[in-house]
C-alpha positions, 0 to 999 in steps of 0.5 A, a space after each residue: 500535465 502527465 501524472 506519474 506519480 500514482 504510486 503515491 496517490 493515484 491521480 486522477 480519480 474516476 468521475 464516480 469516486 468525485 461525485 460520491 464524495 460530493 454526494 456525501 458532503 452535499 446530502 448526507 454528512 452524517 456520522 454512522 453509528 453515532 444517531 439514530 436519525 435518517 442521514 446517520 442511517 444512510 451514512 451508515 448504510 454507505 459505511 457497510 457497503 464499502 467494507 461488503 465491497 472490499 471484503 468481496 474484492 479480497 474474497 474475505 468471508 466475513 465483512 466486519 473482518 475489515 478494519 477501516 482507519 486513517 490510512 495503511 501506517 495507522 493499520 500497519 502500526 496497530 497491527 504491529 502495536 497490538 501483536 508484538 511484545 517485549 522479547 518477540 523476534 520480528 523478521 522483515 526485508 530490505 524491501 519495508 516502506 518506513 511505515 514498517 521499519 520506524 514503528 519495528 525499529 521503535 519496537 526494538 528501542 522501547 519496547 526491546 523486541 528483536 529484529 532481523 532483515 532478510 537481506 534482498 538482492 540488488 534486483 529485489 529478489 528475496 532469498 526463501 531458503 534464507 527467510 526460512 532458516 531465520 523463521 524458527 522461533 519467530 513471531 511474526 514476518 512482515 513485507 510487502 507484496 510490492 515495493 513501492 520503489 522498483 514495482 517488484 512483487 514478493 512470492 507472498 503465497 510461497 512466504 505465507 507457507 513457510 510462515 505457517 510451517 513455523 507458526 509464524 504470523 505473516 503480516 502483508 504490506 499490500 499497499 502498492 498491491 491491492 486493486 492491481 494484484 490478486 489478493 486474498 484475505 487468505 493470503 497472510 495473517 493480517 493485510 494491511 493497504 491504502 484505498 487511495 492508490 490501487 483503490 483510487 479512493 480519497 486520501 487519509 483512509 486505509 485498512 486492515 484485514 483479518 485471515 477467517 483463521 486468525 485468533 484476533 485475541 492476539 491482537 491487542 486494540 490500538 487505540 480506544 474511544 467512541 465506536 457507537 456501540 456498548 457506550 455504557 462500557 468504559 471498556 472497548 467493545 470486543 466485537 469486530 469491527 468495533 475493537 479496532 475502529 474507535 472515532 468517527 470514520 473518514 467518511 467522505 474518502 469510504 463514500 469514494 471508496 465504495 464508488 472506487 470498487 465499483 469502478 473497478 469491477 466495472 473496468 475489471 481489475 485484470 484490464 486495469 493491471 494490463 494496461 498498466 504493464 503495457 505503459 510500465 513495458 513501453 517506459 521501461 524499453 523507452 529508457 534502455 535506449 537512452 544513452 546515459 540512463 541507469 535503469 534499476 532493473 528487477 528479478 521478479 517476472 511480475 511487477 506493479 506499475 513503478 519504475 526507478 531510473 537515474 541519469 548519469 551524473 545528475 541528482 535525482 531532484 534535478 531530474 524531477 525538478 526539470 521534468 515538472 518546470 519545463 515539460 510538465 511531467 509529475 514524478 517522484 525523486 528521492 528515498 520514496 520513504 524507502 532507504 533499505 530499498 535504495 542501499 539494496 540496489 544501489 541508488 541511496 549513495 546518489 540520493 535515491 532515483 526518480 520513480 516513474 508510477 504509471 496509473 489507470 488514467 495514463 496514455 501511451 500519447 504521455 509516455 512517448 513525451 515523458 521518453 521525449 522529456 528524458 532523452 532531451 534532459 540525458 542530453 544536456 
């Protein structure tokens, strides 16, 4: 079997996050905050070592600034939620995951905030001269750092400066990002990812970060409940992280988490990243020279492991469903959750592409025969 499809979940996860997992559901298994007894305490201890270790990663100042829920929609989605209210006008790309456009275009529907795209090109390139006209009297600006389809990365830092030009609040989709990218919690308002790509911990946990400069009294909480602290109030507490976090937290995939930046700081990041663009590079000039293969090429000078193809008169499922039964080779075809990026390079007409995501764990041995696989099914 060749996994190519880490840009959804990163497969397979390094031994360390497995046996972190195992570890906590073998001796531990207890919830943090919630008593006071020995395997509460050291669930707890697990807990905090995984927000001071993401917090490092992103040079985040101050650790209960990390916010922990079910996954980067969940974070997404109350970060969105909690901030935008009735007249607000939102800017956002042609480049937005659903997880970004559903809950703006909810927004818009029921809740009657404005939203406007900043149209990008057919190489995913966004236009700053175009997002700055539109930022005057905006709210806020959402994108992501990388799309989750063609791997292009976004000039976050230059976006972020127009957005504080104009006193608009940046959120980032960092997801496809974060463990591949350098990022800081500097680098927008609100950050919001996954751990379970870039990370490589468990499925169901994400988060979101806070800029040291952000006032979060403008971000309203999401959701309220138990959070282990003040439980004489019926009110949530107002302390970070404690305002945002309301249930028991997934502690097995944080037990991974921790293990997860661990490992990468032992790998280091920048060798992790480079391995990867190596793969993406190979798989990239592999494919041009398959006759009968659309390649979605891309502007941007740096990119995340992703790569969207097609061939020629074949549905993209065909092409996937091929690869998997009769080579073994795991990708991902169709929209990718992802329809304004397809209609902006041209794939949504014939149902999306096949997207190849290369991961830590991949060897230039799966490529060559993923390449081998592909150029076999071109031509028939």
């Amino acid at each position: 079997m060749i996994y190519l499809d880490n840009a959804a979940t990163s497969f397979p996860k390094p031994s360390s996050v497995v046996e972190a997992v195992n570890a906590y559901l073998t001796h531990i298994g207890g919830s943090p905050a919630r008593s006071a007894h020995s395997l509460s305490i050291e669930s707890g201890r697990i807990l905090y070592e995984a927000r001071v270790g993401l917090a490092e990663l992103l040079e985040q100042k101050s650790e209960e600034r990390i916010i922990f829920g079910a996954n980067a929609t969940f974070m997404l989605n109350s970060a969105l939620y909690g901030l935008l209210k009735k007249g607000d006008r939102v800017l956002t790309t042609t480049l937005e995951h659903n997880s970004v456009l559903r809950p703006l275009e909810n927004l818009r529907q029921k809740y009657g905030i404005t939203l406007e795209f900043i149209q990008c090109s057919q190489t995913c390139e966004l236009d700053l001269h175009d997002i700055e006209s539109k930022l005057k009297g905006a709210r806020a600006f959402i994108c992501v750092y990388a799309n989750n389809v063609s791997g292009a990365v976004l000039p976050i830092e230059e976006i972020y400066k127009l957005c504080m030009k104009h006193k608009v609040i940046f959120i980032l989709d960092a997801s496809q990002a974060v463990g591949s990218l350098p990022l800081k919690a500097t680098n927008a308002d609100i950050i919001c990812a996954s751990c379970h790509k870039g990370l490589y911990a468990p499925s169901a946990l994400g988060f979101m970060s806070l800029n040291p400069h952000f006032d979060e009294e403008l971000l309203e909480s999401f959701i309220q409940g138990g959070s282990g602290s003040l439980s004489e109030e019926i009110v949530q507490p107002c302390m970070l992280p404690d305002k945002y976090e309301s249930g028991t937290p997934n502690m097995c995939a944080i037990a991974g988490l921790r293990a997860g930046l661990e490992w990468i700081k032992e790998q280091g990041m920048e060798q992790i990243y480079a391995h990867k663009m190596k793969l993406r590079q190979y798989l990239y000039e592999g494919l041009k020279s398959i006759e009968g293969i659309k390649v979605y090429e891309i502007e941007s000078k740096q990119c995340v492991g992703n790569l969207a193809f097609n061939i020629e008169g074949m549905y993209p499922s065909e092409v996937g469903l091929r690869l998997d039964r009769e080579f073994g080779i795991l990708t991902r075809v169709g929209l990718h959750c992802s329809p304004l990026t397809h209609k902006s390079i041209g794939s949504f007409a014939c149902g999306g592409s096949i997207r190849l995501s290369v991961g830590a764990f991949n060897t230039t041995q799966e490529i060559e025969r993923t390449l081998e696989a592909i150029k076999n099914i071109a031509k028939t």
